[in-house]
C-alpha positions as CSV (number, residue, x, y, z in Angstrom):
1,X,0.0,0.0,0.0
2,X,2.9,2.1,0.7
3,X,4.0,1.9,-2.7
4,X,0.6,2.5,-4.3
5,X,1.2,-1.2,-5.6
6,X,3.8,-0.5,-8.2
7,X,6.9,-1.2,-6.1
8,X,7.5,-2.6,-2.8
9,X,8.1,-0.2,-0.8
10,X,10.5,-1.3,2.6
11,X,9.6,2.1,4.2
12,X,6.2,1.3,4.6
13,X,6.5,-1.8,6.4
14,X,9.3,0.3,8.9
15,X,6.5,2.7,9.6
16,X,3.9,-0.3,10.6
17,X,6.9,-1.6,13.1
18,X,7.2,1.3,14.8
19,X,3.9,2.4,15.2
20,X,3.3,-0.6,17.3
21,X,6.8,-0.8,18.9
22,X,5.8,3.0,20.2
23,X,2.7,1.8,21.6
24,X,4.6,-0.7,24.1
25,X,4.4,-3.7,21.8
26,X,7.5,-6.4,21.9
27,X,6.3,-9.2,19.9
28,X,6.0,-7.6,16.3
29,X,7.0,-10.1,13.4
30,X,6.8,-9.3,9.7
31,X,6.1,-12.4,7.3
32,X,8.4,-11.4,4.0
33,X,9.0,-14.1,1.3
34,X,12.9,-15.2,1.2
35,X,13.5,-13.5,-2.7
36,X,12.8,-10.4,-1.3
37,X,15.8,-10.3,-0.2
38,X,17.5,-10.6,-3.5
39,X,18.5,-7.8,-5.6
40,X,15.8,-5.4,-6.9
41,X,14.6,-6.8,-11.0
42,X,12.5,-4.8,-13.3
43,X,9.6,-7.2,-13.3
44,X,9.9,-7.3,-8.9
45,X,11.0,-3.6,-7.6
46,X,11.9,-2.7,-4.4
47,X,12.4,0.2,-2.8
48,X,14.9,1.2,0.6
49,X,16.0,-2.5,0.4
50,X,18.2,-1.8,3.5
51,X,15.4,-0.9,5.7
52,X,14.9,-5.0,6.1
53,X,18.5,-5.7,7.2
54,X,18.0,-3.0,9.8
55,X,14.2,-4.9,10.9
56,X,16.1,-8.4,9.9
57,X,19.0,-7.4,12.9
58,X,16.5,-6.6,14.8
59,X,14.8,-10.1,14.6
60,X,11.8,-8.3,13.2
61,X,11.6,-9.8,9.8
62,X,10.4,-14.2,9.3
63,X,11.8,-15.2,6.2
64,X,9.0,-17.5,4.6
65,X,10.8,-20.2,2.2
66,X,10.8,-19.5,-1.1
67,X,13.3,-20.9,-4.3
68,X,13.7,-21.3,-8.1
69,X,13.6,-24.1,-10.2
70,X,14.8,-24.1,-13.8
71,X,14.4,-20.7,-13.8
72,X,10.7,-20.4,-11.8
73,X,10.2,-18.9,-8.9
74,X,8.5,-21.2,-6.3
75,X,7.0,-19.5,-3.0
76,X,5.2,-20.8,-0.6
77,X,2.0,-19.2,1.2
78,X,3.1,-16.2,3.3
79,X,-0.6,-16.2,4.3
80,X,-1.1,-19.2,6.3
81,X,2.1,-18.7,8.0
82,X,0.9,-15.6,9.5
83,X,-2.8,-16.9,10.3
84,X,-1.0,-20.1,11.9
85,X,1.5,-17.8,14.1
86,X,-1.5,-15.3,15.2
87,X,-3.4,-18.4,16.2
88,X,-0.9,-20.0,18.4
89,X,-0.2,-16.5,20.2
90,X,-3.5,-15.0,19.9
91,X,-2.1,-11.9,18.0
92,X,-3.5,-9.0,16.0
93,X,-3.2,-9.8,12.2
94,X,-2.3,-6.4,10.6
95,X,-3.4,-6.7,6.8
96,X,-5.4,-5.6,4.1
97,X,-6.4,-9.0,3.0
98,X,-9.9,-11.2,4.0
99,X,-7.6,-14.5,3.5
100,X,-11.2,-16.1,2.2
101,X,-9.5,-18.7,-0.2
102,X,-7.6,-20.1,3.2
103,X,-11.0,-20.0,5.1
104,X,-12.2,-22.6,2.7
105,X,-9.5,-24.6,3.7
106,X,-8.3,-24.0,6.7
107,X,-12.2,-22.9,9.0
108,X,-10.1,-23.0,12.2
109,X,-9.0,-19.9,11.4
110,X,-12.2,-17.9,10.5
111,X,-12.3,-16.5,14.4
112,X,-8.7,-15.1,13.4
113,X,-9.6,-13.4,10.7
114,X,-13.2,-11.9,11.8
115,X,-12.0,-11.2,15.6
116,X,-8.6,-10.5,15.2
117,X,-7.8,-8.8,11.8
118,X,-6.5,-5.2,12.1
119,X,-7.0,-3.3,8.3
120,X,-5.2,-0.2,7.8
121,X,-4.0,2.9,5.7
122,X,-1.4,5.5,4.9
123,X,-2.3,8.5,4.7
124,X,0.1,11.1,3.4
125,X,3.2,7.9,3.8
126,X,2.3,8.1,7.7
127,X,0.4,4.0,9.0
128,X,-2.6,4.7,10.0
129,X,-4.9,1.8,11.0
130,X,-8.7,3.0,12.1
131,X,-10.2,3.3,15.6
132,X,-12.9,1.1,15.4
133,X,-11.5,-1.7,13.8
134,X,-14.7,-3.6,14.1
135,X,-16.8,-1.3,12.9
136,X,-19.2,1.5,14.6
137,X,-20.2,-0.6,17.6
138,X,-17.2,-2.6,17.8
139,X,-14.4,-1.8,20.7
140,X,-11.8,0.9,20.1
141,X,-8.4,0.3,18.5
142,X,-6.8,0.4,22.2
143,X,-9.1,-2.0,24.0
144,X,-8.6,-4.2,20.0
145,X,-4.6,-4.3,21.0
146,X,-5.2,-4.5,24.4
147,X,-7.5,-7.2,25.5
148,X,-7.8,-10.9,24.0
149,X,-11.6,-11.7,22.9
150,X,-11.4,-15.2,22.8
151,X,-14.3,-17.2,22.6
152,X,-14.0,-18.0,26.2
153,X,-14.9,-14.0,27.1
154,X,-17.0,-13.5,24.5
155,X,-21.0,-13.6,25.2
156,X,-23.1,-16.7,24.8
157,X,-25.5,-16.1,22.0
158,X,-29.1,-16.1,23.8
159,X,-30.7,-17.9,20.7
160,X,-28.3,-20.8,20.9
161,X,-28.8,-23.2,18.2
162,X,-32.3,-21.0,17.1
163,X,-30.4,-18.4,16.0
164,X,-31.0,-17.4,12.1
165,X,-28.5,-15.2,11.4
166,X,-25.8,-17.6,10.8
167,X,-22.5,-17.1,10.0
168,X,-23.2,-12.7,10.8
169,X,-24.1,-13.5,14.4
170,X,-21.3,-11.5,16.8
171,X,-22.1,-13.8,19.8
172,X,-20.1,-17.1,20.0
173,X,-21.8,-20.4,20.0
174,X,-20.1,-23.5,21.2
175,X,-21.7,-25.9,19.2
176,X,-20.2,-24.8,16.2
177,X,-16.9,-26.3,15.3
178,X,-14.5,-23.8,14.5
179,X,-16.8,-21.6,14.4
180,X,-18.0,-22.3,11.2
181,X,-22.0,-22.1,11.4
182,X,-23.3,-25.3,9.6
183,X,-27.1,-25.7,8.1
184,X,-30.1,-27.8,9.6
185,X,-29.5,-29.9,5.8
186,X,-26.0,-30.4,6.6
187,X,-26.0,-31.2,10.5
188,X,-28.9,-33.9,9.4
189,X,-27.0,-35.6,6.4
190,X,-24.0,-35.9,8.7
191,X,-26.1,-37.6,11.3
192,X,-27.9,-40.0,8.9
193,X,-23.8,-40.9,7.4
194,X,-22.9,-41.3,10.9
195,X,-25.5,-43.5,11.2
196,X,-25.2,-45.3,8.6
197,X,-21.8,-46.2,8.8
198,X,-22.3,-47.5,12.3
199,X,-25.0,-50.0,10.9
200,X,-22.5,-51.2,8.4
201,X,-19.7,-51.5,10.6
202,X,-22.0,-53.5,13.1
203,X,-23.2,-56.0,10.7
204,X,-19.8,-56.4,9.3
205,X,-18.7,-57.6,12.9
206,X,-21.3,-60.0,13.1
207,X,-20.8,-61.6,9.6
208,X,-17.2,-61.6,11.0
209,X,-18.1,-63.3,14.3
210,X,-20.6,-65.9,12.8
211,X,-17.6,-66.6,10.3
212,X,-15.2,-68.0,13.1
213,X,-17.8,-70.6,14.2
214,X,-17.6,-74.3,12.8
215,X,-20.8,-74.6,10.5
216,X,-23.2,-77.3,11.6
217,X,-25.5,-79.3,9.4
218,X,-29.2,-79.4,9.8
219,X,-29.0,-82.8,8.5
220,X,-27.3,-84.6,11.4
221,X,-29.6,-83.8,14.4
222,X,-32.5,-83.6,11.7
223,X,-32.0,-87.0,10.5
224,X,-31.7,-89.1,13.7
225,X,-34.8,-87.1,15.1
226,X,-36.4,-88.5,11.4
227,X,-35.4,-91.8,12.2
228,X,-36.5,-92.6,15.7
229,X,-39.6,-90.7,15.2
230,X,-40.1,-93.6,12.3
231,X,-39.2,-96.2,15.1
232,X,-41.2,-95.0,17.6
233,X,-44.2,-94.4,15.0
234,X,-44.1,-98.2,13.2
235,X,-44.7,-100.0,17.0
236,X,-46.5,-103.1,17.1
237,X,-48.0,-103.0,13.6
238,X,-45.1,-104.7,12.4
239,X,-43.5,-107.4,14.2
240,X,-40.4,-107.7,11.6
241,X,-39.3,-104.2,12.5
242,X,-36.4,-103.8,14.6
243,X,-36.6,-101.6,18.2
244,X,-33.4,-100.4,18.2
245,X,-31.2,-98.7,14.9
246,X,-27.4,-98.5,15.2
247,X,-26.6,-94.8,14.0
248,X,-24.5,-94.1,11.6
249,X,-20.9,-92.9,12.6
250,X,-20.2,-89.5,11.4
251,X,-17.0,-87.3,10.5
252,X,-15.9,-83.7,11.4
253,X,-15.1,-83.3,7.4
254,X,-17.8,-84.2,5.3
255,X,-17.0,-85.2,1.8
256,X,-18.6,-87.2,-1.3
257,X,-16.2,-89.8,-0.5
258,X,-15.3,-89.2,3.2
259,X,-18.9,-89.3,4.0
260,X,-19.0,-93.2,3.9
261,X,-17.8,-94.9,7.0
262,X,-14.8,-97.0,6.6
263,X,-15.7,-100.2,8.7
264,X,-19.0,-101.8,10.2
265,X,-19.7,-104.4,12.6
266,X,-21.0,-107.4,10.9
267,X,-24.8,-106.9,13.2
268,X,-24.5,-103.6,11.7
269,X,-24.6,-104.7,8.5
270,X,-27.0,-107.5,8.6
271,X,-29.5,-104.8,9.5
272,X,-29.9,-103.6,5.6
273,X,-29.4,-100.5,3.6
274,X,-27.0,-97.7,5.1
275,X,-27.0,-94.1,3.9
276,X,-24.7,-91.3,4.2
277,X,-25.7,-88.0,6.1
278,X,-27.1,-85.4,3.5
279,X,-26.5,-81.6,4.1
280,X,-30.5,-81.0,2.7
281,X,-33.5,-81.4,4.9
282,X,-36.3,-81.3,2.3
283,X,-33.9,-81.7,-1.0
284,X,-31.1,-83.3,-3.2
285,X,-27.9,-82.5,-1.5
286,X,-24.5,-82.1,-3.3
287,X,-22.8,-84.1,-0.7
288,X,-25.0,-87.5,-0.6
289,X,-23.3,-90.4,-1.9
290,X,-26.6,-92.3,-2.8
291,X,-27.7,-96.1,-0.6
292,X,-24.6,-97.7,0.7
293,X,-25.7,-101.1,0.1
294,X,-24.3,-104.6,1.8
295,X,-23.6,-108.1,0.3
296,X,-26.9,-109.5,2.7
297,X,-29.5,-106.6,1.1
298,X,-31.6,-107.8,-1.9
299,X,-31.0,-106.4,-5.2
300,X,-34.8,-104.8,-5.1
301,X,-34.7,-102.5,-2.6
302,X,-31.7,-100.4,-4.4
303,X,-33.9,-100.1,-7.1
304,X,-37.1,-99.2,-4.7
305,X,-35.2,-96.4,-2.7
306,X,-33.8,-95.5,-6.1
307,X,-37.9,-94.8,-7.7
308,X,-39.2,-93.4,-3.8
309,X,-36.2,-90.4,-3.8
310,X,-37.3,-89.4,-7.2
311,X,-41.1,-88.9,-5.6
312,X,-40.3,-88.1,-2.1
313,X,-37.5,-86.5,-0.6
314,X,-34.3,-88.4,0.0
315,X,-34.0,-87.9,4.0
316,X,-37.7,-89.4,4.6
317,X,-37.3,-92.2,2.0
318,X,-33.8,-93.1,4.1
319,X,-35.7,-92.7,7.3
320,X,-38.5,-95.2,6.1
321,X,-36.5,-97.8,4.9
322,X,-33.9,-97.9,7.8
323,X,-37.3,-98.5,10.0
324,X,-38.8,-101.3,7.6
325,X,-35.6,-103.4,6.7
326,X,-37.6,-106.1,5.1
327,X,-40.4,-103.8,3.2
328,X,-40.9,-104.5,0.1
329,X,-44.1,-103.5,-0.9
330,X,-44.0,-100.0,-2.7
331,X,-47.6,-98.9,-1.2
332,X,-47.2,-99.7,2.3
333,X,-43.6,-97.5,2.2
334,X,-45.4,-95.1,0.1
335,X,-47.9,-94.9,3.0
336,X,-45.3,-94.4,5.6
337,X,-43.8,-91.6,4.0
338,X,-47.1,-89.7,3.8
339,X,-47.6,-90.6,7.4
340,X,-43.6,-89.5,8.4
341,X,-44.1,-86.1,6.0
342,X,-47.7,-85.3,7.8
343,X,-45.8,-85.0,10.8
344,X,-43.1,-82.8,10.4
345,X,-45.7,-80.5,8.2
């Protein structure tokens, strides 16, 4: 500003130092990028280059990094050095600029730059920043360099979270993070997200916890249940049946040639037609072998269990014939199925 923004003019930032060192102030840092240091070019003047080794000796002046590359200037952003700096000491930020492309960015600052930015002018060369920095009603430029208003002293706003007038209201609210006021619209997606993220990661720990328990078929306690229902069921109506069924052994890993037994007692044979466990209750299962016949069964009653699983399903046929050994007769199995099937309907 000093330089009416054709050159930059050293002398100007001299003046702002010692206005405020006059007033009793210690801690005054100005934020200058490194190549201003380097000698003055036609397309980057500077004027009273000196005047910043006098402020540099005084540790006055922060050097903010800047370098060239093949020939292009690289420099980093002065800006959010100084709005970091004024946030960790709670200082006055002196400065024409409303730093609105860091607030987008960087919200934590906003309070910074509403509460604690201090514009300014020269007037005839001499710094001169106004008296009511903010604005008519707002405190004057002593009390602004003299007392903190962090959000800690500043007033609660009576409306609390009923207040409409957003991001404009001059009382602080606590509920706003950073102090960045955020819509009814927004507040409610961000609950529903929240939400809904919860849910997923809740179901994904159960899927997660059912996965690290052994599966259990339905098949094994389903079938013997099947099976002593049909003993208990044929009773005295037929003498030939047998009271007691030896059950069939069963392995940890079930396969469609694991599934078989390896040995059988000789009275476990005589008994008649064995059949491995199926993982289906009321349907064809991938891992049932089919009858597991003996030497001592007659040919016939492959070929009858063979015609009642295409009809009924394969569990009840197996339950059935395990009950009647020595049935032959289609009809009276038939019968028995129906009679099984009603029951577990």
């Amino acid at each position: 500003s000093h330089g009416r923004k054709e050159v930059f003019s050293c002398a100007g930032i001299r003046d702002c130092v010692r206005f405020f060192t006059d007033r009793g102030h210690d801690d005054v840092l100005v934020f200058i990028p490194q190549f201003r240091r380097e000698t003055a070019r036609a397309d980057c003047p500077i004027t009273d280059q000196h005047l910043l080794n006098e402020l540099d000796a005084e540790r006055r002046i922060v050097w903010t990094p800047s370098r060239r590359i093949n020939g292009r200037r690289i420099v980093c952003h002065d800006d959010l050095y100084i709005l970091r700096t004024a946030d960790e000491k709670d200082a006055v930020v002196v400065s024409n600029d409303g730093y609105r492309d860091l607030l987008r960015e960087h919200p934590q600052y906003r309070r910074i730059v509403e509460q604690r930015l201090l514009m300014y002018s020269f007037v005839d060369g001499k710094f001169m920043p106004p008296e009511d920095p903010l604005g008519r009603y707002g405190p004057r430029l002593q009390q602004f360099l003299s007392i903190s208003s962090t959000p800690s002293t500043a007033l609660l706003c009576p409306y609390a979270r009923k207040c409409t007038y957003g991001s404009k209201c001059k009382y602080y609210h606590p509920e706003r993070p950073n102090g960045v006021h955020v819509s009814v619209t927004d507040r409610l997606m961000r609950e529903k997200n929240q939400k809904r993220a919860l849910g997923m990661r809740s179901s994904m720990q159960l899927e997660a916890t059912k996965m690290d328990h052994r599966g259990v078929g339905r098949t094994r306690s389903l079938n013997i249940d099947l099976r002593t229902s049909a003993l208990q069921d044929s009773g005295p109506s037929s003498p030939r049946d047998f009271s007691y069924v030896a059950p069939v052994p069963w392995h940890n890993a079930v396969g469609r040639m694991a599934s078989a037994p390896l040995s059988y007692k000789k009275s476990e044979a005589e008994s008649g037609t064995l059949f491995a466990p199926s993982t289906a209750v009321w349907g064809h299962s991938e891992l049932s072998v089919g009858p597991l016949t003996t030497q001592d069964s007659p040919p016939d009653r492959t070929e009858l269990q063979y015609h009642l699983s295409k009809i009924f399903p394969e569990p009840l046929v197996a339950s059935v014939l395990l009950a009647h050994p020595y049935e032959t007769n289609s009809q009276v199995l038939c019968q028995r199925i129906l009679d099984l099937q009603k029951e577990f309907s």
